[in-house]
N, C-alpha and C positions, 0 to 999 in steps of 0.2 A: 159090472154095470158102468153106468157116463165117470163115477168118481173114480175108476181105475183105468181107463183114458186117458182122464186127466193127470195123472201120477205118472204113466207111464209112457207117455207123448209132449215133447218141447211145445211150449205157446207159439203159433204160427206167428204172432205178432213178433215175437224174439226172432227165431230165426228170419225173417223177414229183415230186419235191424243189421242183424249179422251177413247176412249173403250183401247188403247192399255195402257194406264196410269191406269185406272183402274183392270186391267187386271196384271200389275203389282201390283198394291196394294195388290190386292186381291190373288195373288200368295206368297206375305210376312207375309199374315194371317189377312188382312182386318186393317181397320183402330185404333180400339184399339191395335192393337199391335203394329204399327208404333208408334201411339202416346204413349204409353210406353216405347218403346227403344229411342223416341225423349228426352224426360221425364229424362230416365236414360245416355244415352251421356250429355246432357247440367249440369247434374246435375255434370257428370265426368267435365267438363269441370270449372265447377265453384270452382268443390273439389281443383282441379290442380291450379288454380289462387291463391289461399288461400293457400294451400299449400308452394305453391312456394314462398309466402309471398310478391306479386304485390297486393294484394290488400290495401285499408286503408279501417278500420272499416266500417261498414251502424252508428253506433253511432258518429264516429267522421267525422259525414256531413259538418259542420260547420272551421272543425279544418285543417288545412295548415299540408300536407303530410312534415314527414324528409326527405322525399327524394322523387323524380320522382317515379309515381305509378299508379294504375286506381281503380276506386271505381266502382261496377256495381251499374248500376241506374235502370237494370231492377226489379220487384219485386222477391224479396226472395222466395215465396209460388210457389212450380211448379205448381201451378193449376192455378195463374193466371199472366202465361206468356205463350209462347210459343216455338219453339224450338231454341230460341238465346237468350244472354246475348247482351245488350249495355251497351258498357265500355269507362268512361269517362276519360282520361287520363289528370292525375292531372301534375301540374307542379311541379321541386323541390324549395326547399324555396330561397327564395330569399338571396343572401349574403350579408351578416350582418347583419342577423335577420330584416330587412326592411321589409313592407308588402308588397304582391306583388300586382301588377297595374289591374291581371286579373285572374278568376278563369281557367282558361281554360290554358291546356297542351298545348307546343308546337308543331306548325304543324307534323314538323319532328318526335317528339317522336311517333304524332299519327302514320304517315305513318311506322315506324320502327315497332310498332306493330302491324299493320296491316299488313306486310312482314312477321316477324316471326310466326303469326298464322296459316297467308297460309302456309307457308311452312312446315306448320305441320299436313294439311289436314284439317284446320279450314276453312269453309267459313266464309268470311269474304265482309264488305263493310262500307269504313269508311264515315263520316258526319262531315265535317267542322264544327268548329273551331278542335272539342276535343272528338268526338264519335266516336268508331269503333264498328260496330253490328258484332257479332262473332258467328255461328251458327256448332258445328260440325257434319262432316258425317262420 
Protein backbone atom coordinates (compact mmCIF):
# COMPACT_ATOMS: atom_id res chain seq x y z
CA UNK A 1 0.00 0.00 0.00
CA UNK A 2 0.89 4.36 0.26
CA UNK A 3 3.19 3.09 3.49
CA UNK A 4 5.54 1.01 1.24
CA UNK A 5 5.88 3.99 -1.20
CA UNK A 6 6.77 5.82 1.28
CA UNK A 7 9.83 3.36 2.41
CA UNK A 8 10.70 2.67 -0.69
CA UNK A 9 10.64 6.21 -2.74
CA UNK A 10 13.29 9.47 -1.69
CA UNK A 11 10.82 12.57 -0.37
CA UNK A 12 10.61 14.56 -3.77
CA UNK A 13 11.21 17.46 -1.35
CA UNK A 14 14.99 15.98 -0.71
CA UNK A 15 15.80 15.30 -3.94
CA UNK A 16 14.58 18.54 -5.12
CA UNK A 17 17.16 20.22 -2.31
CA UNK A 18 19.82 18.05 -3.86
CA UNK A 19 19.44 18.39 -7.70
CA UNK A 20 19.47 22.22 -7.01
CA UNK A 21 22.89 21.94 -4.97
CA UNK A 22 24.27 19.90 -7.58
CA UNK A 23 23.25 21.94 -10.12
CA UNK A 24 25.16 24.71 -8.46
CA UNK A 25 28.19 22.81 -8.26
CA UNK A 26 28.05 21.90 -11.46
CA UNK A 27 27.52 25.59 -12.71
CA UNK A 28 31.09 26.45 -10.77
CA UNK A 29 32.82 23.85 -13.02
CA UNK A 30 32.16 20.57 -11.14
CA UNK A 31 33.85 19.37 -8.21
CA UNK A 32 37.65 19.49 -9.13
CA UNK A 33 37.31 23.01 -9.33
CA UNK A 34 35.59 23.67 -6.16
CA UNK A 35 38.03 21.49 -4.50
CA UNK A 36 40.92 23.69 -6.06
CA UNK A 37 39.76 27.01 -5.05
CA UNK A 38 38.95 25.18 -1.53
CA UNK A 39 42.60 24.01 -1.71
CA UNK A 40 43.86 27.68 -2.67
CA UNK A 41 41.47 30.04 -0.12
CA UNK A 42 42.62 27.64 3.06
CA UNK A 43 46.01 27.78 1.73
CA UNK A 44 45.45 31.90 1.70
CA UNK A 45 44.28 31.71 4.80
CA UNK A 46 47.11 29.72 6.57
CA UNK A 47 49.59 32.08 4.43
CA UNK A 48 47.80 35.25 6.33
CA UNK A 49 48.06 33.39 9.97
CA UNK A 50 51.95 33.21 9.40
CA UNK A 51 52.24 36.12 8.00
CA UNK A 52 50.59 38.03 10.48
CA UNK A 53 53.05 36.14 12.85
CA UNK A 54 49.74 34.45 15.23
CA UNK A 55 51.27 31.41 14.66
CA UNK A 56 54.00 29.27 16.87
CA UNK A 57 56.20 26.89 14.74
CA UNK A 58 54.71 22.90 13.97
CA UNK A 59 58.64 22.45 15.35
CA UNK A 60 58.10 24.19 18.64
CA UNK A 61 54.97 21.52 19.65
CA UNK A 62 56.38 21.11 22.79
CA UNK A 63 57.67 24.75 23.64
CA UNK A 64 55.43 27.50 25.76
CA UNK A 65 54.38 30.40 23.16
CA UNK A 66 56.14 34.34 24.19
CA UNK A 67 53.07 35.29 23.97
CA UNK A 68 49.26 34.40 23.44
CA UNK A 69 49.06 32.73 19.93
CA UNK A 70 47.44 29.60 17.95
CA UNK A 71 49.35 26.69 16.33
CA UNK A 72 47.39 24.74 13.60
CA UNK A 73 47.00 21.32 14.50
CA UNK A 74 45.52 20.60 11.18
CA UNK A 75 47.90 18.71 8.69
CA UNK A 76 50.39 20.92 6.64
CA UNK A 77 49.97 18.78 3.16
CA UNK A 78 46.69 20.16 1.34
CA UNK A 79 46.02 16.82 0.31
CA UNK A 80 45.37 15.58 3.52
CA UNK A 81 42.92 17.97 4.98
CA UNK A 82 40.18 19.55 3.87
CA UNK A 83 38.74 22.84 3.41
CA UNK A 84 39.50 24.27 7.15
CA UNK A 85 42.36 24.83 9.42
CA UNK A 86 41.78 23.86 13.41
CA UNK A 87 43.49 26.40 15.54
CA UNK A 88 44.64 25.71 18.91
CA UNK A 89 44.80 28.83 20.75
CA UNK A 90 47.94 28.63 23.03
CA UNK A 91 47.99 30.57 26.20
CA UNK A 92 50.62 33.45 26.94
CA UNK A 93 53.47 32.43 29.41
CA UNK A 94 52.86 32.56 32.61
CA UNK A 95 54.39 35.50 34.84
CA UNK A 96 57.50 34.86 36.12
CA UNK A 97 58.51 32.37 34.11
CA UNK A 98 56.36 29.80 36.18
CA UNK A 99 55.12 26.85 34.31
CA UNK A 100 51.76 26.95 33.37
CA UNK A 101 49.02 24.53 35.13
CA UNK A 102 47.49 23.91 31.43
CA UNK A 103 48.11 23.54 27.76
CA UNK A 104 45.02 25.10 26.59
CA UNK A 105 44.29 28.93 25.69
CA UNK A 106 41.82 30.94 27.46
CA UNK A 107 38.19 30.52 26.77
CA UNK A 108 37.97 34.19 25.96
CA UNK A 109 40.99 34.35 23.72
CA UNK A 110 39.25 31.43 21.88
CA UNK A 111 35.94 33.28 21.64
CA UNK A 112 37.91 36.82 20.57
CA UNK A 113 39.23 34.75 17.84
CA UNK A 114 36.58 33.21 16.85
CA UNK A 115 34.74 36.96 16.57
CA UNK A 116 37.59 38.43 14.54
CA UNK A 117 37.65 35.57 11.96
CA UNK A 118 33.86 35.86 11.35
CA UNK A 119 34.05 39.16 11.04
CA UNK A 120 36.34 38.82 8.25
CA UNK A 121 34.20 36.40 6.23
CA UNK A 122 35.90 33.35 7.99
CA UNK A 123 33.56 30.49 8.83
CA UNK A 124 34.11 29.60 11.75
CA UNK A 125 32.99 27.17 14.78
CA UNK A 126 34.81 27.02 17.88
CA UNK A 127 35.43 23.58 20.48
CA UNK A 128 35.99 23.83 24.04
CA UNK A 129 38.50 24.23 25.91
CA UNK A 130 41.08 25.78 23.01
CA UNK A 131 40.00 24.93 19.27
CA UNK A 132 38.51 27.10 16.77
CA UNK A 133 37.77 25.22 13.19
CA UNK A 134 38.22 28.17 10.55
CA UNK A 135 37.03 27.45 7.16
CA UNK A 136 37.04 30.44 4.54
CA UNK A 137 34.60 31.37 1.84
Amino acid sequence: GAAGFACSNVNPLMVACLLASLRTLRDAGGIQAARRKSRLLTGYLELLLHEEELTVPRAAAQAQPARCGIRIITPADPRRRGCQLSLRVLPPPPPGGAEAESGSGPPGAMRELEAALLSRGVVVDAREPDIVRAAPV
